[in-house]
C-alpha positions in Angstrom: -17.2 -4.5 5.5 -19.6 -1.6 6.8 -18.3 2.1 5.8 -21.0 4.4 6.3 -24.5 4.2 5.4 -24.9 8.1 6.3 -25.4 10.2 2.8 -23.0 12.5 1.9 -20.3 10.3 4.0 -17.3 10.3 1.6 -14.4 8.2 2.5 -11.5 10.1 3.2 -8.9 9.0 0.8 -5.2 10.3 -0.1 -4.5 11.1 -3.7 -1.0 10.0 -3.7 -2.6 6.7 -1.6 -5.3 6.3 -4.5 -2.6 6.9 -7.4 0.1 4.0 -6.1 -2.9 1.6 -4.6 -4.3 2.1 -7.9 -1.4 1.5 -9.9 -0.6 -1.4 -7.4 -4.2 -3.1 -8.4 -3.7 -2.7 -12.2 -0.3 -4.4 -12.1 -1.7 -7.1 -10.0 -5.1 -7.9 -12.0 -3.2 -6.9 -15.3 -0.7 -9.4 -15.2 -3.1 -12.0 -14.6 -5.1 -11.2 -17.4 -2.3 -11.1 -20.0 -1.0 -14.9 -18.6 -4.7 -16.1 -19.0 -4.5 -13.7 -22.9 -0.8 -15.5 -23.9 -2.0 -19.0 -23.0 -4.9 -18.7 -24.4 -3.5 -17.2 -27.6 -3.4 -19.1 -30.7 -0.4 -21.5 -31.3 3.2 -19.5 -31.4 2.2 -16.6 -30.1 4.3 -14.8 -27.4 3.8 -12.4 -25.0 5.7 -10.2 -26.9 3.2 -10.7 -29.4 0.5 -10.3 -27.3 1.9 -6.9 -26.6 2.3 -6.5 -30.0 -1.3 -6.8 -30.3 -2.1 -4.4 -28.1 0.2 -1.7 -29.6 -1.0 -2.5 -32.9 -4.6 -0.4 -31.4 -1.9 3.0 -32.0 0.7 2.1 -34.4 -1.1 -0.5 -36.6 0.2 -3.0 -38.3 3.8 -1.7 -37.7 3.4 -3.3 -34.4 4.2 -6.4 -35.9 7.0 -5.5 -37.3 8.8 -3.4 -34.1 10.9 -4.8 -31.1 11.2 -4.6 -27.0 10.0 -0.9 -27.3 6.8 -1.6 -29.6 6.1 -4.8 -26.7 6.7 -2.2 -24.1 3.8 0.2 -25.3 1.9 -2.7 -25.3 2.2 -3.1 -21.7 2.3 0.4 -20.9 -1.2 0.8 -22.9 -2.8 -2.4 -21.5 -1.5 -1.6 -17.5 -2.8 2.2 -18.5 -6.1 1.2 -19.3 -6.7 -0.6 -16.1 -4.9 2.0 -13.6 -7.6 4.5 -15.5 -10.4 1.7 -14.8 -9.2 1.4 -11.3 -9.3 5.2 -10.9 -12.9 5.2 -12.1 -14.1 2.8 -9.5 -12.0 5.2 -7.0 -14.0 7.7 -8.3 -17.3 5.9 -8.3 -16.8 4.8 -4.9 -16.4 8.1 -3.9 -19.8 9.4 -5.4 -21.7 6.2 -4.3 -20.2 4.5 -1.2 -22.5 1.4 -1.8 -19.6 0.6 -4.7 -16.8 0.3 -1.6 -19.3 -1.6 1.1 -20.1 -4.1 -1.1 -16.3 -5.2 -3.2 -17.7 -8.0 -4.5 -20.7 -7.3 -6.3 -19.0 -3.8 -7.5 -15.9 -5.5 -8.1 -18.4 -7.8 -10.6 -19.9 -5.1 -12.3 -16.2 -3.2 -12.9 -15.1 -7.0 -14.1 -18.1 -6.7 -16.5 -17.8 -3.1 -17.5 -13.5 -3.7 -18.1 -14.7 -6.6 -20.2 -16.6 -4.5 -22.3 -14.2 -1.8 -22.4 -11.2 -4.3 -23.5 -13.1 -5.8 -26.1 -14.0 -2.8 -27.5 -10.2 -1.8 -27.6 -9.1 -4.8 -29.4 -11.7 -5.2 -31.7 -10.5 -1.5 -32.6 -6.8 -2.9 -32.5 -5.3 -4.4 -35.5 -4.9 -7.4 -34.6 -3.8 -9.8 -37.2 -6.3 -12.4 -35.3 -9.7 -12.4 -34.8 -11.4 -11.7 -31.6 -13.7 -14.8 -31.1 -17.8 -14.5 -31.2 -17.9 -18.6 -29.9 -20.5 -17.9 -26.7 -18.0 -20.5 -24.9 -14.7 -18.2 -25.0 -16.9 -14.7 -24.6 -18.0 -16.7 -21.1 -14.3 -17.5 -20.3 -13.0 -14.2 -20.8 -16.1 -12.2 -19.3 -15.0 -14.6 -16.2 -11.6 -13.9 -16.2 -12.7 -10.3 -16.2 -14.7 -10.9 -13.5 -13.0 -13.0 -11.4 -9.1 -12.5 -11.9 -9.5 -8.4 -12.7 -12.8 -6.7 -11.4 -13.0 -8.6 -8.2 -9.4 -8.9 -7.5 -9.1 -5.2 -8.3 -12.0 -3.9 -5.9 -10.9 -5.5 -3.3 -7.2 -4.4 -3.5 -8.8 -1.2 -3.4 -11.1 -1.3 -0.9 -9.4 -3.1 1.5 -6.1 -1.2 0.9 -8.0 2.9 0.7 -10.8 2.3 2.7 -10.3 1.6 6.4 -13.4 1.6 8.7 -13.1 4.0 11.7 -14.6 3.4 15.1 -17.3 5.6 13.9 -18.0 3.6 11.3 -17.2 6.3 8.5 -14.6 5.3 5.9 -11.2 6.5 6.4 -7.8 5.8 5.8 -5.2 5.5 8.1 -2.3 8.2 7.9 
């Protein structure tokens, strides 16, 4: 896909199109990572308690203890942290257009960088299990990141905000 090469070319871009496209590429890519995160998830663990986990990053070890609404802020926080993520790729793209004319390698570096970012949350989470440091599961969850959230995620947004004109300047269809 060729935008525009031109500098100071900035796609045109809706901010009610880049909030629900956004939110839209979260859902997607987030659901995917928490089916690889539950059946990955040691023995009897749920969804709900993968949730649980994640809300356990604000309420602590409560989390364990609460219900649907404790699993809900789970989701909400986790789907929150990647429509924030998508947002700053938006953003990037917006500042350097290289990030939307080329989804896939950008879309690798965001998989990278919302790696990085999660496992920074959940080693700050109170999880009551460990967050692995065995090279072989760091690789298979820096891959997930990369394949089944950063690339899936910047090209939902490129392809679904950024529309090339005859012109050859990035738009987006009314």
């Amino acid at each position: 896909m060729t935008i525009s090469k031109s500098p100071g070319v900035r796609p045109a871009i809706k901010l009610i199109d880049a909030i629900l496209v956004t939110l839209f590429a979260a859902i997607a890519a987030g659901s995917v990572d928490l089916v690889y995160a539950a059946s990955f998830a040691r023995e009897g663990v749920t969804m709900t308690g993968v949730m649980r986990a994640i809300a356990s990053g604000v309420l602590g070890a409560e989390a364990f203890k609460g219900g649907a609404s404790v699993a809900l802020l789970g989701a909400v926080l986790h789907y929150g942290i990647l429509w924030v993520a998508g947002a700053v790729f938006v953003l990037a793209g917006r500042v350097w257009p290289i990030v939307f004319q080329r989804p896939l390698l950008s879309g690798t570096v965001f998989g990278i960088g919302v790696f990085l970012v999660m496992k920074i949350v959940v080693k700050l989470s109170r999880a009551p299990f460990d967050v692995s440091s065995d090279p072989e599961q760091i690789i298979r969850n820096l891959l997930v990141h990369i394949l089944a959230v950063g690339i899936p995620m910047a090209l939902i947004l490129v392809w679904m905000l950024v529309r090339p004109s005859v012109a050859g300047v990035a738009t987006v269809s009314d």
